[in-house]
BAVEXMAR-332635 format. One record per residue: x, y negated, z negated of N, C-alpha, C in turn; residue number from 0; residue in three letters. Coordinates in steps of 0.05 Angstrom, whole numbers, always signed. Layout:
N
- X:Y:Z:X:Y:Z:X:Y:Z:NUM:ALA .
...
***
This chain:
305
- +590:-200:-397:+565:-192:-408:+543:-211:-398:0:UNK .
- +523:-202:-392:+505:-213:-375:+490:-240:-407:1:UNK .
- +475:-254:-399:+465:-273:-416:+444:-261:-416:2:UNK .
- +427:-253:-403:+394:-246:-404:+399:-204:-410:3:UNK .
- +398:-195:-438:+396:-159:-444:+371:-153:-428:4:UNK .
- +356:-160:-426:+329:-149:-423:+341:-139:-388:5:UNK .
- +344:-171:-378:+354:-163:-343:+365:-143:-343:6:UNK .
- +400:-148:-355:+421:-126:-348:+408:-103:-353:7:UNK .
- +397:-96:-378:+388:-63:-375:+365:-54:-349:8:UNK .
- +343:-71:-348:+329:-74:-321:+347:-59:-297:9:UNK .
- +358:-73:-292:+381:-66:-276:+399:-53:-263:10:UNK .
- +412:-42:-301:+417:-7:-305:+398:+13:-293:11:UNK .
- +372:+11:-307:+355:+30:-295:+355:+31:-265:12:UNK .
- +347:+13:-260:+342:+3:-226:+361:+24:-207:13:UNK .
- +388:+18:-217:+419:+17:-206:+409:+56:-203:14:UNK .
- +403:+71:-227:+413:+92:-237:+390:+104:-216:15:UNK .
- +366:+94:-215:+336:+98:-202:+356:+109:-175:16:UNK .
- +359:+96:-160:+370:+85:-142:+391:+107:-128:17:UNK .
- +409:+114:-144:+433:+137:-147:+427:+152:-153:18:UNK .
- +395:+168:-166:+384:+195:-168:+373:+198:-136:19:UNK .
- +361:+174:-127:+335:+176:-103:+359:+173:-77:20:UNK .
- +390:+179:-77:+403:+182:-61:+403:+144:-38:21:UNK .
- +396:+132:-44:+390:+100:-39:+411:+85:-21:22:UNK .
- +436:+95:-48:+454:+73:-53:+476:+100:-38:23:UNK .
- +501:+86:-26:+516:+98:-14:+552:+89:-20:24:UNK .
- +562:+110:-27:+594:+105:-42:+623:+108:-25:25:UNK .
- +633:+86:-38:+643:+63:-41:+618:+44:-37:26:UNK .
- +624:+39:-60:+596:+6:-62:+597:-4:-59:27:UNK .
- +586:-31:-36:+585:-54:-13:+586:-68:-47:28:UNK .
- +604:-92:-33:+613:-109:-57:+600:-123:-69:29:UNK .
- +608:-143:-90:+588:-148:-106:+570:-160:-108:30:UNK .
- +577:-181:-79:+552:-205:-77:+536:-186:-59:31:UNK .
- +542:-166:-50:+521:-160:-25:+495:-136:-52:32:UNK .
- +517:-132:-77:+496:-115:-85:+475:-129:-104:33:UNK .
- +492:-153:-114:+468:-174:-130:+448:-186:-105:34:UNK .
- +451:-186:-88:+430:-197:-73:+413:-173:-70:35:UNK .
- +419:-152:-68:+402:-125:-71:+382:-127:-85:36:UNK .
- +398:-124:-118:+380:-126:-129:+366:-154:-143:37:UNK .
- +367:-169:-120:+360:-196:-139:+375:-210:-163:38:UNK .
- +391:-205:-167:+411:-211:-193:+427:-227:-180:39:UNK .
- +443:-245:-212:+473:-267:-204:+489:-239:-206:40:UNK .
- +505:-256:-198:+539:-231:-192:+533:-227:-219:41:UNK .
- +541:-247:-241:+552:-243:-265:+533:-216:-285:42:UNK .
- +502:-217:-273:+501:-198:-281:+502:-173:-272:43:UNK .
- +507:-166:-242:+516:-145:-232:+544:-139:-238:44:UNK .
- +560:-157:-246:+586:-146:-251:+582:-126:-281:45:UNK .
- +560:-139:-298:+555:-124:-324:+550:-96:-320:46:UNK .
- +533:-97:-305:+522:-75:-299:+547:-45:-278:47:UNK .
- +553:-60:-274:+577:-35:-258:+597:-31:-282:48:UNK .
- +614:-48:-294:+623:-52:-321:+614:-29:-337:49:UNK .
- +588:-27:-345:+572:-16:-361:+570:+10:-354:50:UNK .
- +567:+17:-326:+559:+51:-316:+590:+61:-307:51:UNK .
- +612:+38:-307:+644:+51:-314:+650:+70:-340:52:UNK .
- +637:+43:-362:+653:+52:-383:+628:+78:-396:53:UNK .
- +620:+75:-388:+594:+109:-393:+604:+129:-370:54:UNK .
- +618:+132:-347:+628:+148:-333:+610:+158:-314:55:UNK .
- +599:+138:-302:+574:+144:-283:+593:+138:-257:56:UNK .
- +609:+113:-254:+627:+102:-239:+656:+98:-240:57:UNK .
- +659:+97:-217:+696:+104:-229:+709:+79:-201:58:UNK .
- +715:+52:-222:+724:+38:-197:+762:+39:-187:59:UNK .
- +754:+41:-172:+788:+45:-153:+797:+16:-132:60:UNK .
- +816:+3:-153:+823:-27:-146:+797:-43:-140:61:UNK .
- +781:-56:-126:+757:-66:-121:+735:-53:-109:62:UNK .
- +743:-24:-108:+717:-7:-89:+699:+6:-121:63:UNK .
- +682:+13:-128:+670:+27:-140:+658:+65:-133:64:UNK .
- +671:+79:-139:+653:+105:-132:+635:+112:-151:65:UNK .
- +621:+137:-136:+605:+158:-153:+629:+177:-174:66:UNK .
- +625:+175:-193:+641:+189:-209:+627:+220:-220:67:UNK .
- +600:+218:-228:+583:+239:-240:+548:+223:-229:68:UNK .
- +536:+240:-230:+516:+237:-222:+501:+229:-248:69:UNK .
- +486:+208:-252:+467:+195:-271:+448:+217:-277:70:UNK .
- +446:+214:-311:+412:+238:-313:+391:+208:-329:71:UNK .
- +374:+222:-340:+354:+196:-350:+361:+194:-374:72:UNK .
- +382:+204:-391:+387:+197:-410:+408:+178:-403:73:UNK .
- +417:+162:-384:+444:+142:-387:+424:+112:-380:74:UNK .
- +407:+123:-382:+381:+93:-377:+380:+75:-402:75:UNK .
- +379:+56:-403:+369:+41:-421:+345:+29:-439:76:UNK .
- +338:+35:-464:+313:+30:-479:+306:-5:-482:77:UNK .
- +284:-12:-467:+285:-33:-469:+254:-43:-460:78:UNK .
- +244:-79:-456:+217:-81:-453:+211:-81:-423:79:UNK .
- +213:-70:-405:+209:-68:-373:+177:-71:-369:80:UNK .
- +173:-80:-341:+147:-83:-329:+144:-69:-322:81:UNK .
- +111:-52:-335:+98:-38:-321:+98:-23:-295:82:UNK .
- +116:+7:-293:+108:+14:-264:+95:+7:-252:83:UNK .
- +64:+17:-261:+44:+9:-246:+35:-15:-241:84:UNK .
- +44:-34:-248:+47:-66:-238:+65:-65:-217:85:UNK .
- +85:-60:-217:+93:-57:-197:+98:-40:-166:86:UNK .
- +78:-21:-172:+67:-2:-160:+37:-19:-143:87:UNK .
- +31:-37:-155:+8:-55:-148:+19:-74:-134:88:UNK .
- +29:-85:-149:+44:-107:-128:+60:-111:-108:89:UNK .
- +72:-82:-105:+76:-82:-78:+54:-70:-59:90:UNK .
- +38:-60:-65:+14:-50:-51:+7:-73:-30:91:UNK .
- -10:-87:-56:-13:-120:-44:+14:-124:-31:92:UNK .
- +30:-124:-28:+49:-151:-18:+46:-134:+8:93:UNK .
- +51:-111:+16:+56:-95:+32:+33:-92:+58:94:UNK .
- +14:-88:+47:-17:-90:+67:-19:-122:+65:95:UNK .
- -13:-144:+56:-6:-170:+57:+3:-170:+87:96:UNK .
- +32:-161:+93:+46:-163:+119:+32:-148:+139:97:UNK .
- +17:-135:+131:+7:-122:+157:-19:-133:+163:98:UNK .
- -36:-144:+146:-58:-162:+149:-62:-191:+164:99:UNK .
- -30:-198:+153:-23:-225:+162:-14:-222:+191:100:UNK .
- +0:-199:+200:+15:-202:+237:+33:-196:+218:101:UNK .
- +55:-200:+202:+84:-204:+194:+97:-178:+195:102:UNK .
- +78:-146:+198:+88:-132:+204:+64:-107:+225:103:UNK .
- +77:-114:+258:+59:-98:+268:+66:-74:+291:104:UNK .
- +44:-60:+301:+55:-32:+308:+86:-28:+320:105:UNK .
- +106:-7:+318:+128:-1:+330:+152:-21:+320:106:UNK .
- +141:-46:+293:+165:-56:+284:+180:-36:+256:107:UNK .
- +203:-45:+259:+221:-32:+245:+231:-52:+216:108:UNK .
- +233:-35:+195:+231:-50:+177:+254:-38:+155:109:UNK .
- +264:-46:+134:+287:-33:+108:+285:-36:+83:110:UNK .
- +274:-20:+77:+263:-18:+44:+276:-31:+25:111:UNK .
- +307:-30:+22:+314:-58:+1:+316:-82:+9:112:UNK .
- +304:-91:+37:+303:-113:+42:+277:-119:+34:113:UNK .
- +252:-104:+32:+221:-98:+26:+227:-102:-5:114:UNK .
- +237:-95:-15:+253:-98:-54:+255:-121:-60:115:UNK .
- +279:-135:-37:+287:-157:-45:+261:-179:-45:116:UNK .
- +246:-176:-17:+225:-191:-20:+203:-187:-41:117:UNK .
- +197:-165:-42:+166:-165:-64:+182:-171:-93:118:UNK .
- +208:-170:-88:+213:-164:-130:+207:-147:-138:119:UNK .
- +209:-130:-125:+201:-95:-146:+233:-76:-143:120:UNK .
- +229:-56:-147:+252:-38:-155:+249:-21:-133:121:UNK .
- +273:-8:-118:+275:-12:-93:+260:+20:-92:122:UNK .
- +268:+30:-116:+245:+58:-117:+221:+55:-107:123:UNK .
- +202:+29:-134:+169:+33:-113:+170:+31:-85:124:UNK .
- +192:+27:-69:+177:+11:-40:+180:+48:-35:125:UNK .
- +210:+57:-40:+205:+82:-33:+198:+100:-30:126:UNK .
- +177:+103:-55:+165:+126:-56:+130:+116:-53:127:UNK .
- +126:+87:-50:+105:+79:-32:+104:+93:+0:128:UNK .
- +124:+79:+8:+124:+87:+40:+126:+120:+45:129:UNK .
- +140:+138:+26:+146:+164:+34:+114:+176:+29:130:UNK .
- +92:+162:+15:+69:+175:+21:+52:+179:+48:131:UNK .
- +59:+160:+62:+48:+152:+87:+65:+177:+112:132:UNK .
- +90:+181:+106:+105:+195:+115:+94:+219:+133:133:UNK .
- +82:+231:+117:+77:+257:+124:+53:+254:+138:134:UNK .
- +35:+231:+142:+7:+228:+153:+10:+215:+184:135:UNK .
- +41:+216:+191:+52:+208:+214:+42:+184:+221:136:UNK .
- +38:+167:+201:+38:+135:+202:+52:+116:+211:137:UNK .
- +81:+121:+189:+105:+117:+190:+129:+130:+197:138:UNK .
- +155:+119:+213:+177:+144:+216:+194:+138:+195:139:UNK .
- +214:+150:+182:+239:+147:+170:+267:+149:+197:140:UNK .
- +266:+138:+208:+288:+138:+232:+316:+142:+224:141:UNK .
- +329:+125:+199:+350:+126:+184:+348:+117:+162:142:UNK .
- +370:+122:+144:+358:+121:+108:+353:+94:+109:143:UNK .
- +333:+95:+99:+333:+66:+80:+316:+52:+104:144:UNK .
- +322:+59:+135:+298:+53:+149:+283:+61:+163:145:UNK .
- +254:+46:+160:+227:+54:+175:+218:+36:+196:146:UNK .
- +194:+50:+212:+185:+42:+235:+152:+40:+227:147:UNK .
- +139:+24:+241:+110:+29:+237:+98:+34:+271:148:UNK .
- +91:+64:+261:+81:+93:+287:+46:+68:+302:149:UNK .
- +47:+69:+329:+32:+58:+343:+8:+87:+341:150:UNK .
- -22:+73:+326:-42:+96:+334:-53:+99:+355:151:UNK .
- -57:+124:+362:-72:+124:+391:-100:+137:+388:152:UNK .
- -126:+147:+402:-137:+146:+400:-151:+175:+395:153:UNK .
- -134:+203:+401:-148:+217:+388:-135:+213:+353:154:UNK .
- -119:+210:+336:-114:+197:+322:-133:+192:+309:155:UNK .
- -139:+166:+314:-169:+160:+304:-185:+177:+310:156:UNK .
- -195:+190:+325:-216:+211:+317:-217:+236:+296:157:UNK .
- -188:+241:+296:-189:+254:+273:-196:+240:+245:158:UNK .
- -180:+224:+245:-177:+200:+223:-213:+213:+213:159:UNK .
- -230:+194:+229:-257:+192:+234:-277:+218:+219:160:UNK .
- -269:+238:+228:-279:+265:+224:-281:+260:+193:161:UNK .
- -247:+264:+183:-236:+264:+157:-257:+252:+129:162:UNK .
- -255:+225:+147:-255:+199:+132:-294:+202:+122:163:UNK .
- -318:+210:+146:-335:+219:+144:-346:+237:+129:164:UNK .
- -333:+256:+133:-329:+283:+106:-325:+268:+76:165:UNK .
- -304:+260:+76:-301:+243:+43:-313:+228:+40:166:UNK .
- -323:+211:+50:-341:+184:+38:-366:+200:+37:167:UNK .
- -378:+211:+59:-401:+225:+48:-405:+240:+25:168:UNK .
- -390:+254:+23:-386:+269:-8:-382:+249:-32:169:UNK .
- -373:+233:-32:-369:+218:-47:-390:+196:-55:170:UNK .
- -402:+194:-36:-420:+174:-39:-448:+188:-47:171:UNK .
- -450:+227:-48:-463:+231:-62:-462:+235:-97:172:UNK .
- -442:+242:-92:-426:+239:-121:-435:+216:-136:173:UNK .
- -431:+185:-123:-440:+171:-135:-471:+161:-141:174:UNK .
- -486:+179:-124:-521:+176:-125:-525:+192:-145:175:UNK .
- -505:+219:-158:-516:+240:-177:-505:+223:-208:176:UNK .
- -492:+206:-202:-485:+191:-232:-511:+178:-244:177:UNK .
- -507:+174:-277:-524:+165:-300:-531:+141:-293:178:UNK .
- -550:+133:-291:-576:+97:-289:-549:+82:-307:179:UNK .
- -543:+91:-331:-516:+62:-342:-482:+73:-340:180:UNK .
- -486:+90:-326:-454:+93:-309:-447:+62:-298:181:UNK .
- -424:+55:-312:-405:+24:-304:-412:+31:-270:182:UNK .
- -409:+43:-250:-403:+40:-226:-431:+26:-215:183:UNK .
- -449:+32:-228:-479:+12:-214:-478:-11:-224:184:UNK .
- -468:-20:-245:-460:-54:-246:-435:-61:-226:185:UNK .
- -416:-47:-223:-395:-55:-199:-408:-53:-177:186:UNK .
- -431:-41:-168:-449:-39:-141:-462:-65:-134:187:UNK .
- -476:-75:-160:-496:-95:-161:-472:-117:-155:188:UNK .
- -450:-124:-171:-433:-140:-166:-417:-155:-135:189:UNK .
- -419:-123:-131:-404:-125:-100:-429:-130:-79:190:UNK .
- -456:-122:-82:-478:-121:-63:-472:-160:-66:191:UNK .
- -475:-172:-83:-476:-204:-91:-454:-213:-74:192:UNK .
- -429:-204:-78:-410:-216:-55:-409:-221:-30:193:UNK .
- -427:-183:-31:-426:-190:+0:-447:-210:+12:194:UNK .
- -458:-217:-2:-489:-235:+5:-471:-258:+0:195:UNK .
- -459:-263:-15:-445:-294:-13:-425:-301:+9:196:UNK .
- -404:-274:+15:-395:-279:+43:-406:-281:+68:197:UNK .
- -429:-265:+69:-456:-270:+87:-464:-297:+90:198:UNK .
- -473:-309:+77:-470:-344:+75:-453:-361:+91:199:UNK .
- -431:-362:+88:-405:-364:+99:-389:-359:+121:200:UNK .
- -400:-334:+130:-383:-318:+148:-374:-327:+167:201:UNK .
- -385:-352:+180:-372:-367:+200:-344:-377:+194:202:UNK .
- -340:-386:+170:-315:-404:+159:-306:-380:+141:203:UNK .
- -311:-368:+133:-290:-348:+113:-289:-318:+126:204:UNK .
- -303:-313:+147:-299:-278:+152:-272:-268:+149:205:UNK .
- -250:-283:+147:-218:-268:+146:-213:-260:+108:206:UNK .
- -241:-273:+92:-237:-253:+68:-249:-225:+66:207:UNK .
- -254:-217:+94:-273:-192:+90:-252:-165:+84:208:UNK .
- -223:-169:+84:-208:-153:+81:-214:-135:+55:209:UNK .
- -214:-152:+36:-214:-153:+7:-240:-136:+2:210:UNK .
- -257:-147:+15:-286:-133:+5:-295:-111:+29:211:UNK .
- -278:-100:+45:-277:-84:+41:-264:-60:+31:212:UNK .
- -235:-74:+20:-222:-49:+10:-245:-36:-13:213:UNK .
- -256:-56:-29:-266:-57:-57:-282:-41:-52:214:UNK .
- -303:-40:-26:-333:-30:-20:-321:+4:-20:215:UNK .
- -296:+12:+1:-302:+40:+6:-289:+49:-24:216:UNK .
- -266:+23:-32:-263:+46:-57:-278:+46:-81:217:UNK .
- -298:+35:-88:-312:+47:-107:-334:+72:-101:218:UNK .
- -339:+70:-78:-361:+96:-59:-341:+124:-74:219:UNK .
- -309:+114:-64:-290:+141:-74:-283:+144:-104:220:UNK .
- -286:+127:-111:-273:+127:-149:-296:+136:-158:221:UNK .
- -314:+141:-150:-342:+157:-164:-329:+186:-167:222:UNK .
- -320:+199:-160:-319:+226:-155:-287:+228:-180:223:UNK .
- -276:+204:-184:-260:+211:-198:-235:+230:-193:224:UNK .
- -223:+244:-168:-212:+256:-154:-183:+245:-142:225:UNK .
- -162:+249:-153:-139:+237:-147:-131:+244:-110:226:UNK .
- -138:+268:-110:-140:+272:-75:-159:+252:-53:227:UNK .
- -176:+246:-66:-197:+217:-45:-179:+201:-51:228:UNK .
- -169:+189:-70:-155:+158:-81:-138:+160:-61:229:UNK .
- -116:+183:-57:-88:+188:-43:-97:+182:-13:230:UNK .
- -117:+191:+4:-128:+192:+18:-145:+168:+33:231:UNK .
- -154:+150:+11:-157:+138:+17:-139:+110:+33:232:UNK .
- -116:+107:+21:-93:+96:+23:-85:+88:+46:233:UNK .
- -89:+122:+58:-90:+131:+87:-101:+119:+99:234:UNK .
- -129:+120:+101:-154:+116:+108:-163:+77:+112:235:UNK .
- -144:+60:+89:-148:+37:+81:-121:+28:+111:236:UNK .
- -108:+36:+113:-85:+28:+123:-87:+29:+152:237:UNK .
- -112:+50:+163:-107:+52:+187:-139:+41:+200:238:UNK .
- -157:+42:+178:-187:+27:+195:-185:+4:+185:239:UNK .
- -180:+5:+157:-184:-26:+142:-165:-47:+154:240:UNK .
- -139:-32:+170:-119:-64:+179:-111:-64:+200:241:UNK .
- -113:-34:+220:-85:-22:+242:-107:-35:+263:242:UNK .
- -136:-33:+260:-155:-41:+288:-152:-73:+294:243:UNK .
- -142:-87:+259:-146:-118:+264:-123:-129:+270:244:UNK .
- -101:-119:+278:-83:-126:+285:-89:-136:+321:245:UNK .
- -115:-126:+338:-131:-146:+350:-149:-162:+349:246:UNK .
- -146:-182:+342:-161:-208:+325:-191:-210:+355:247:UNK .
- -184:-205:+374:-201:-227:+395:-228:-216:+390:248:UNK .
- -242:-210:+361:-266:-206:+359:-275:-197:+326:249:UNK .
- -251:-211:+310:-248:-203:+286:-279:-216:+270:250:UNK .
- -285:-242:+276:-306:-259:+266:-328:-239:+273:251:UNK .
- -335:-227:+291:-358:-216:+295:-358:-187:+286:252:UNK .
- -333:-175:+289:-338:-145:+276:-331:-146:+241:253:UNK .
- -326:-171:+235:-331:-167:+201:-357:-183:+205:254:UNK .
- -373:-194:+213:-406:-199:+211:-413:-179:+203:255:UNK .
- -415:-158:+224:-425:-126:+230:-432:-118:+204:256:UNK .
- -396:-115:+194:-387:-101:+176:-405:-109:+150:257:UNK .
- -397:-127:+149:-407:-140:+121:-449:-139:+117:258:UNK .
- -461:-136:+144:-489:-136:+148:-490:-107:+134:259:UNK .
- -474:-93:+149:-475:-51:+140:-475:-43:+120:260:UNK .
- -451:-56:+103:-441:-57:+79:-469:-59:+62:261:UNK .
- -479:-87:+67:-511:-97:+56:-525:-72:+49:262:UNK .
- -525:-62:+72:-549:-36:+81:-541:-19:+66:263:UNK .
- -518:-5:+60:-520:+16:+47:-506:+4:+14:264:UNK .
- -507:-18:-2:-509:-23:-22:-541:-30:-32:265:UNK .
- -546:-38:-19:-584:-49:-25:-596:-13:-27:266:UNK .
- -587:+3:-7:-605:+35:-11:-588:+47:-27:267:UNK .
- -566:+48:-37:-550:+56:-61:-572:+51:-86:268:UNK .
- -567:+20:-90:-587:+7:-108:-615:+12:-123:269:UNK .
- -617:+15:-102:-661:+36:-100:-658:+57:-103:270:UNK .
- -631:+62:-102:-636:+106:-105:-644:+115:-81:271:UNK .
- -633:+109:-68:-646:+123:-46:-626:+136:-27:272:UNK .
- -613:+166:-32:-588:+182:-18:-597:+170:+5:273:UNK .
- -621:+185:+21:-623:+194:+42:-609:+173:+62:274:UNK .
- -627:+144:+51:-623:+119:+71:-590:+109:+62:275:UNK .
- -578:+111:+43:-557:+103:+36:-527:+121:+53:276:UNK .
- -540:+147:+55:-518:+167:+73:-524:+147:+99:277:UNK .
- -549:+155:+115:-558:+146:+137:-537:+121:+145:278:UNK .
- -544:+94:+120:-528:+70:+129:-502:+65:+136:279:UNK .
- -489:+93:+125:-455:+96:+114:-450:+108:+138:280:UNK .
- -464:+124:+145:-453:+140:+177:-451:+119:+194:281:UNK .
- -472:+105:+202:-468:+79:+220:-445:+72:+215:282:UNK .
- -446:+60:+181:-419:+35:+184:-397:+53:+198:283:UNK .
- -393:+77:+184:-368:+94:+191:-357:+100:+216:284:UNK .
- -390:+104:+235:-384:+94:+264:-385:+82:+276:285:UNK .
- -389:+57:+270:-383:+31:+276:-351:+20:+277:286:UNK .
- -337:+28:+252:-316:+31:+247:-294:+40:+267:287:UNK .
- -301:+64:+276:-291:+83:+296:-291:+75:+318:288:UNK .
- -314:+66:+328:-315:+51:+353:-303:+19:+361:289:UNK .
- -297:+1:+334:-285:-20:+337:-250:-16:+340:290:UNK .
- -240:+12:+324:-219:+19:+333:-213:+27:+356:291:UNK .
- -221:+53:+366:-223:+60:+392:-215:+33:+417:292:UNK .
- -238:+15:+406:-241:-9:+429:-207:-19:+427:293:UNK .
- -204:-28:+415:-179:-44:+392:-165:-28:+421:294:UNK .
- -159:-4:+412:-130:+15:+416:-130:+12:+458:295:UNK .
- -155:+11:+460:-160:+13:+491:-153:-17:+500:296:UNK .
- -159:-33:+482:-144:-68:+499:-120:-59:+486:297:UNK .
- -105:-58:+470:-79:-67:+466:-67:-43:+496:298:UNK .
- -74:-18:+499:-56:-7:+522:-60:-28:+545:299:UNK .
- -95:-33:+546:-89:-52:+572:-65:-69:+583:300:UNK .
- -65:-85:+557:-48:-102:+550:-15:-90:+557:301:UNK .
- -9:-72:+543:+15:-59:+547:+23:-48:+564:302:UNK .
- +0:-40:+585:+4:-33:+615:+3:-58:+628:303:UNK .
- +1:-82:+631:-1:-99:+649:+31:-106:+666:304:UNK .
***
């Protein structure tokens, strides 16, 4: 019996998560290879197989473990667990982390419970994080459990571009038709201040411009309130906000840019003023477009040499 209930049932769930989402594969790799899985001592993974025996989920045969019956959500355990959506966050962050940092970049190949093991989350969120990207031909699924990160090329981004134009514009009128004490014009005023303080700075800190910009396009989109922009955006954050900076040899100067544009269309936000505030957002947006474009045209250089 495990010493820590709260873990072992953790665990259970995890295990069962895992064996609905097809994950885990039978005869089950033994026991140190599956406590390192899931982050656990043996002693409490032994609880835990123990436990989904004698409930008849598993059926062990001398030291191998099988699938015996397929888990439903009633063989889960009632207990105090962390927040999905904490952990739905935190691997977000940890995840655009690696790709921000170099630690994961175009055409590398990567394995979701090894992505588990590292962030500390449950090997579900990484999965059904990455299977969003899936379909936007971002990412491949090559074999279970692993992925590739897809090299963009340049009409790509133009579509991207089209897209991405269409929604922020709409959105950013959305947020000019909101109430004088709608919360989102104090988060405006807030963020217009940052960016003027990273403006200050920008020589020695431009590598925090990551941050402020995720913040900048997504509150332009959380105006509209629309779970389809949020989803979308994701997209959108993953492939202008990080896939172009993965060539650094001009990162200091195209987050200057950025962060000057940004200025421009939070200061005409501010004043009320659509007209000049669309106007400023098209720039940034093509500005955007064009620092990618450039990006995608040196790295082939590069890859043709």
């Amino acid at each position: 019996m495990s010493r820590n209930p709260t873990l072992r049932q953790r665990t259970i769930n995890q295990f069962i998560d895992c064996v609905l989402k097809n994950i885990l594969t039978f005869p089950l790799p033994p026991l140190i290879t599956l406590a390192d899985m899931f982050n656990v001592s043996r002693t409490t993974m032994r609880a835990v197989l123990v436990h989904l025996s004698d409930t008849g989920v598993l059926n062990q045969v001398d030291e191998q473990y099988y699938l015996q019956r397929k888990p439903t959500e009633q063989d889960k355990m009632n207990g105090i667990f962390e927040e999905r959506e904490v952990q739905d966050q935190h691997f977000e962050n940890y995840f655009y982390h690696l790709i921000n940092s170099h630690k994961l970049l175009p055409g590398d190949r990567f394995d979701e419970i090894q992505l588990s093991k590292d962030a500390k989350v449950n090997p579900i969120v990484v999965r059904e994080f990455l299977l969003r990207f899936l379909h936007y031909g971002l990412i491949n699924n090559y074999e279970k459990g692993k992925w590739a990160l897809i090299i963009v090329d340049k009409d790509y981004a133009e579509k991207l571009y089209e897209f991405r134009s269409i929604l922020e514009i709409f959105a950013l009128r959305s947020f000019m038709a909101q109430k004088n004490d709608h919360i989102n014009w104090t988060k405006a005023k807030e963020l217009l201040q940052r960016h003027k303080n990273l403006q200050q700075n920008i020589n020695n800190d431009y590598t925090l411009f990551a941050t402020l910009d995720r913040d900048f396009h997504q509150l332009i989109l959380s105006s509209n309130n629309n779970p389809f922009f949020v989803q979308s955006f994701d997209l959108i954050s993953v492939i202008f906000h990080f896939h172009y900076q993965w060539d650094n040899s001009d990162l200091k100067q195209r987050n200057s840019v950025a962060v000057s544009e940004h200025i421009a269309v939070l200061s005409a936000m501010l004043q009320k003023d659509e007209t000049k505030a669309i106007a400023a957002l098209c720039k940034h947006l093509n500005t955007a477009k064009m620092s990618m474009r450039e990006s995608i045209d040196r790295s082939l250089k590069i890859k043709n040499r």
